[in-house]
C-alpha positions, 0 to 999 in steps of 0.5 A: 441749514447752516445759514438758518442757524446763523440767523437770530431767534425771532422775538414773537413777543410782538405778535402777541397782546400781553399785559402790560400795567404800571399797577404794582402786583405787590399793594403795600398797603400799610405804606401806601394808604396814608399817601391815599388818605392825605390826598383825599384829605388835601383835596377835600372829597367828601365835600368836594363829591357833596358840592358837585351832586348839589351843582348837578341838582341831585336827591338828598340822602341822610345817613345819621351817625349814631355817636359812639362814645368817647372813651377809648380808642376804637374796637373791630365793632367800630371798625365794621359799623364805620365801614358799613356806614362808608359802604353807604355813602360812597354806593349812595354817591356812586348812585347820583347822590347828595349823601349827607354824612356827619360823624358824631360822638356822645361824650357825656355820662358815667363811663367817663365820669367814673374815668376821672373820680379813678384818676383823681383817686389816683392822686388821693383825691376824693371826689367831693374834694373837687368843685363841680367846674373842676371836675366837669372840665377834667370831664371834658378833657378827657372825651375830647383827647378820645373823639380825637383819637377815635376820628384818626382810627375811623380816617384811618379806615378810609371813612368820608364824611364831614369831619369837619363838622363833626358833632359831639353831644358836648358842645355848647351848640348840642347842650343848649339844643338837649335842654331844650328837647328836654323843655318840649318834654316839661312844656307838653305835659309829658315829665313828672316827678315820681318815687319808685324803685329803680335800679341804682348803682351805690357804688357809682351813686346814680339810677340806671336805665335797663339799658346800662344794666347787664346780668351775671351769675351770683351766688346769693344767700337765700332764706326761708321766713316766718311770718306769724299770721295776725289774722288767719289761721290760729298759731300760724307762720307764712313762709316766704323766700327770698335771695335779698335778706337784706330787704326783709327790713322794707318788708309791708306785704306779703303777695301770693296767687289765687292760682296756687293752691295753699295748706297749713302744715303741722310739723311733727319730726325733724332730721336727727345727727345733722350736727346743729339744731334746726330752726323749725321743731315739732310743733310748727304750724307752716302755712306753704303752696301744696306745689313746694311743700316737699321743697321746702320741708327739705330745706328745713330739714323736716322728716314729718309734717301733717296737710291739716286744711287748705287755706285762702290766703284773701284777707290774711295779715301777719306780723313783721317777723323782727316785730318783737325786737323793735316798735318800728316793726310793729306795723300789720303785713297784708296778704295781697294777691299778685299776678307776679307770684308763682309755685315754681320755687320758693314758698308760693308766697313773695316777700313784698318790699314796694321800695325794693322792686318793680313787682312790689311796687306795682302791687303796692300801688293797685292795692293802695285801696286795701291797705287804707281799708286795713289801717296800713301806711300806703307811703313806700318806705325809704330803707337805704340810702345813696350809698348802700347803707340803711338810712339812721331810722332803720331799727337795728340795723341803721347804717350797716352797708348792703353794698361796700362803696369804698376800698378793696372791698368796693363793690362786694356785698356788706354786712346787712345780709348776715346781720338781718339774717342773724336777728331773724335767727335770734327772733325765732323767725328764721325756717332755713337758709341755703345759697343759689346761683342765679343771674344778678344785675349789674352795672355794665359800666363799673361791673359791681352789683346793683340794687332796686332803690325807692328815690325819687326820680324824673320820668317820661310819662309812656302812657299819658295822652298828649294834648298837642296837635302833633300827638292828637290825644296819643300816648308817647307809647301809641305814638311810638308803635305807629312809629315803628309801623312806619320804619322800615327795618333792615333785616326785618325781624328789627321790627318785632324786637324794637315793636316789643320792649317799647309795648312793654317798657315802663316810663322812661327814667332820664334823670341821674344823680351825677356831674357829667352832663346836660342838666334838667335844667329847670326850677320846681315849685317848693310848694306845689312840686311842679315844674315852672313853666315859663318861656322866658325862664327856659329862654335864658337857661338854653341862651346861657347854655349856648354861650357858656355850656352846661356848666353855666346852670352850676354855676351862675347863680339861679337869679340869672335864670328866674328873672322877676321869679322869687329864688326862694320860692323854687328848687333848682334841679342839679341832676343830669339827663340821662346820656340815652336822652343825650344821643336820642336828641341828636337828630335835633341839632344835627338834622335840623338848623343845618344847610345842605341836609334834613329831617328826618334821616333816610337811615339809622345803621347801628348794632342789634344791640341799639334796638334797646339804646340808640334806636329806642331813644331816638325813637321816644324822644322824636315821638314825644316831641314831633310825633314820628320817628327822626329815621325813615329806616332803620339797618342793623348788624350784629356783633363781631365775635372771635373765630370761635364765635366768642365774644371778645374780652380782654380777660380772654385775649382774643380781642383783635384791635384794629390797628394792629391788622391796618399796620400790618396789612392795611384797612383794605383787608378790614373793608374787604372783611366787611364787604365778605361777611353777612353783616345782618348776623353775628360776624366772625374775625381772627388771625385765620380769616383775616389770612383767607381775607389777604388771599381773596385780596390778592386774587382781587388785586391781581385780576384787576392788574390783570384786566388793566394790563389788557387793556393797555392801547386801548382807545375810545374808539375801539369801544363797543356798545353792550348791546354789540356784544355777543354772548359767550359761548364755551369753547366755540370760538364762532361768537368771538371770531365774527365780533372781532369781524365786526368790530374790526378788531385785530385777530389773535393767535387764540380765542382763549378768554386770556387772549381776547381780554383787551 
């Protein structure tokens, strides 16, 4: 016994496979990702992946990048479309695909624009200070530092794609190609030249499209008018209401509802000890919808009135209420019959300024007939100019702001809605006022409120057959929903929502009263206010275009444009497309005229947002000018939200910036996030998951350490093929054993599942 203590312990170490691996258990990834990222960057990856599936001879797959914007560096929203757009093409390579993947980036438009007229007010200088060259190129600084910084943020990330080829909607290259996709619009017919209300910014003095515009509470001023009936119902007054006192001045209509049943009603006792005197008395013969009779007596603060008959509102006409004061309001106010109108607030009655809204002025045009039987001026009226304010030959109101444009105040409502109300007061024509909260439109971009303004615009015609063989006869709007029909939608439901804002959209609005942008570039006849449609002219305008940039159409003079046209018989346009017509034309210098790629792209991948942005311009434009969609599929994720399920602001501070988590834990922990989460809905990300996510990676991270341990010695001729192998079976180690038997494997002490990993 003696001696068997003297001898040394045995090592069994060697009896036993144990792990062993250089892999580090420790990742350090915020160190070691950038020594990753400059090899792929040093060897040049994605094109040398790209150039051995061509050599290999294997299918194409087009991923189209949809341009994020060039103004900012990059949110976690970036961050989780990027990464699902680099899922894309590393699968789709790992498949045996040629994957073609150009990052773009869309640089034109107010967001940046609005960026340098705050910087140069910085500086104390004004806008119109600055000649259209100075301010264009200040313009085009600007986007090109953000594309850089973004590009560093989407590498950072880990993204492939040809980073070398980048687009961005400024180049010359890209300018020249939007003008010309606007041309294809002007040649087939499909552009016209249209005065209507739209939604315009007097602060940032441009049209928006539905797309720039968001809602927010507002508390609005309300007010309840009379209208003295010319024809109708002796002594009477129809009631309207409406939130936009300020329109009363653009009123020339007045719509109700054959729906809706109506009453004249005799006041006979008001409220008494209210401290003030209200503005209807006993007396008054109103004239409502029976439905909102007791709401609107209320308001007024009537205690008593009498139903003395029905009424049929067909054929009535009132008087302006502010006509006393002024002959320019001595004009007839029809009574026309809308299906907008409803009794579910208000009089029953709708004040109809056609300059100011959508409604009035659809209605305005289908009754266009009744009016010239009536004697009435069909013309929409012009009541405010590009700046908010009443034009000079508005009476007695000429100049008075709707909107403040400039200073502390630049943004809030002006002093038209109380003057406007005041005079009704004085003419005797005002029942009631109040305040309501409700949801206003404003601008996404400057966040100040918006107003409808009849200008006149560039429209897209949505509803017009086009007489080309690509079209065969179809509206831009047929073609479009056959379009759909055609796209596969990931998830599904993309369809019915993308399905129904293109069947009900109006005609699409792409021209804004701006500097910052590809122009309309195009010359109208003074005369006959159409389009000159000429070949040669528009050859010269995108030759120029592609050598010197847009800037070329401001600044050449209109001679080197017109050739042997007279200069003095046209109007050259200087207002600039709109930026959802810059990137719906993307597909068109990026697709096509490139080596190594097609038309159209096997996927479009953007938020749900996009089914009314990207997506729909994409589509119209490709529509209206080659018949089909420039997408095969569309896939779309929703928004990322903070760990409350809230959306993310600044006002908050719950935004999590992305460079923040890839200093301190690495982009991995971003990818794995979006690898985890479903995408196709709304995600969530703060502190506590992106913790929970950094576990999941190192249970990853030490597995895969794991398995490589295992399977250290491993030689090629000890490999299996899968068909050789048996299935487990529990805790029965019968299976393993006659595999090993088989397979000449060396036994182990155990047949744990730890042990047989090799």
């Amino acid at each position: 016994m003696a001696d068997d203590a003297d001898k040394p312990a045995r090592d069994y170490r060697e009896t036993v496979f144990l792990p062993d691996t250089s892999f580090p258990m420790r990742a350090g990834l915020p160190q070691k990702e950038p020594e990753i990222l400059a090899r792929w960057e040093a060897a040049d990856l994605y094109t040398a992946v790209r150039q051995a599936r061509q050599a290999q001879g294997a299918p194409l797959f087009v991923l189209h990048d949809g341009p994020p914007y060039a103004n900012g560096a990059i949110h976690i929203g970036h961050a989780l479309q990027k990464t699902l757009k680099d899922f894309v093409v590393r699968s789709r390579f790992a498949l045996g695909y040629d994957v073609d993947y150009v990052p773009g980036w869309d640089c034109h438009g107010l967001p940046i624009e609005w960026k340098i007229e705050e910087d140069l007010r910085a500086k104390g200088r004004r806008k119109d200070e600055v000649s259209k060259g100075e301010f264009r190129a200040l313009c085009r600084t600007y986007a090109e530092h953000w594309i850089g910084v973004q590009m560093q943020g989407f590498k950072r990330l880990g993204v492939l794609g040809d980073w070398a080829h980048r687009y961005a909607t400024m180049d010359y290259g890209s300018e020249a190609a939007i003008v010309g996709e606007f041309h294809k619009f002007m040649m087939s017919g499909q552009l016209y030249r249209g005065s209507k209300p739209v939604m315009w910014s007097p602060v940032e003095r441009t049209a928006l499209a539905d797309a720039e515009v968001e809602y927010h509470d507002h508390n609005s001023p309300t007010v309840w008018v009379k209208f003295p009936v010319l024809k109708g119902p002796n002594d009477a007054c129809v009631v309207i209401w409406t939130t936009t006192p300020w329109t009363i001045p653009a009123n020339r209509a007045i719509s109700f509802s054959e729906k809706i049943s109506y009453g004249l009603y005799e006041v006979s006792a008001m409220e008494t000890d209210l401290g003030f005197e209200p503005w209807a008395k006993a007396g008054d013969r109103l004239i409502v919808a029976d439905k909102l009779a007791e709401d609107v007596a209320k308001a007024a603060k009537i205690t008593a009135w009498a139903r003395l008959d029905a009424v049929d509102p067909a054929g009535m006409v009132c008087a302006h209420p502010l006509a006393d004061f002024d002959p320019y309001y001595g004009f007839k106010v029809p009574l026309l019959e809308g299906e907008h109108v409803t009794d579910e607030a208000g009089t029953g009655f709708v004040h109809t300024a056609p300059g100011h809204g959508q409604d009035d002025y659809l209605i305005w045009l289908k009754r266009r007939a009744d009016l010239e039987a009536l004697g009435v001026d069909p013309a929409i009226p012009d009541t405010v100019d590009p700046d908010g304010a009443y034009y000079p030959h508005i009476a007695l109101f000429a100049g008075l702001k709707v909107l403040e444009t400039e200073g502390k105040k630049s943004g809030k409502f002006g002093p038209a809605n109380p003057a406007v109300t005041d005079k009704l007061i004085e003419a005797g024509n005002l029942l009631a006022r109040g305040r309501t909260e409700h949801a206003y439109p404003h601008s996404w971009r400057s966040k100040a409120p918006v107003i409808f303004r009849n200008t006149p615009q560039w429209f897209i015609r949505m509803d017009q057959p086009i007489d080309t063989p690509v079209h065969g006869g179809k509206t831009l709007r047929q073609t479009a929903l056959a379009a759909i029909a055609a796209t596969a939608f990931h998830p599904e439901a993309g369809r019915n929502r993308i399905r129904s804002m293109v069947e009900s959209r109006p005609d699409w609005l792409i021209s804004r009263q701006r500097a910052w942008g590809a122009p309309l570039a195009m010359f109208v006849d003074k005369t006959t206010g159409q389009p000159l449609l000429d070949k040669a002219v528009n050859d010269r305008i995108i030759d120029l275009i592609a050598r010197e940039g847009a800037d070329a159409w401001f600044a050449r003079p209109v001679s080197d444009f017109l050739g042997e046209h007279d200069p003095d018989a046209y109007e050259k346009i200087e207002d600039i497309l709109d930026v959802w017509f810059d990137s719906g034309s993307t597909h068109a210098f990026t697709l096509e005229n490139r080596d190594h790629t097609r038309w159209p792209a096997d996927l479009y991948l953007e938020g749900s947002d996009q089914h009314r942005g990207w997506f729909q311009s994409s589509l119209l434009e490709s529509s209206g000018t080659r018949g089909r969609a420039p997408y095969d599929a569309v896939l779309t994720h929703g928004f990322t939200m903070d760990e409350s399920g809230e959306k993310m602001s600044k006002s908050k501070g719950n935004v999590l910036d992305p460079a923040t988590v890839i200093k301190d834990s690495g982009a991995e922990i971003i990818r794995l996030w979006v690898a985890m989460v479903d995408y196709s809905d709304d995600q969530r990300i703060g502190k506590t998951i992106l913790n929970t996510t950094t576990d999941a990676y190192r249970k990853l991270r030490n597995t895969v350490r794991y398995l490589l341990g295992a399977l250290a010695g491993f030689e090629t001729s000890e490999a299996v093929a899968l068909e050789d192998m048996p299935p487990w079976s529990g805790s029965s180690c019968t299976g393993y054993t006659n595999w090993m038997v088989r397979s000449a494997r060396p036994m182990t002490p155990s047949c744990s599942r730890t042990s047989s990993a090799r």
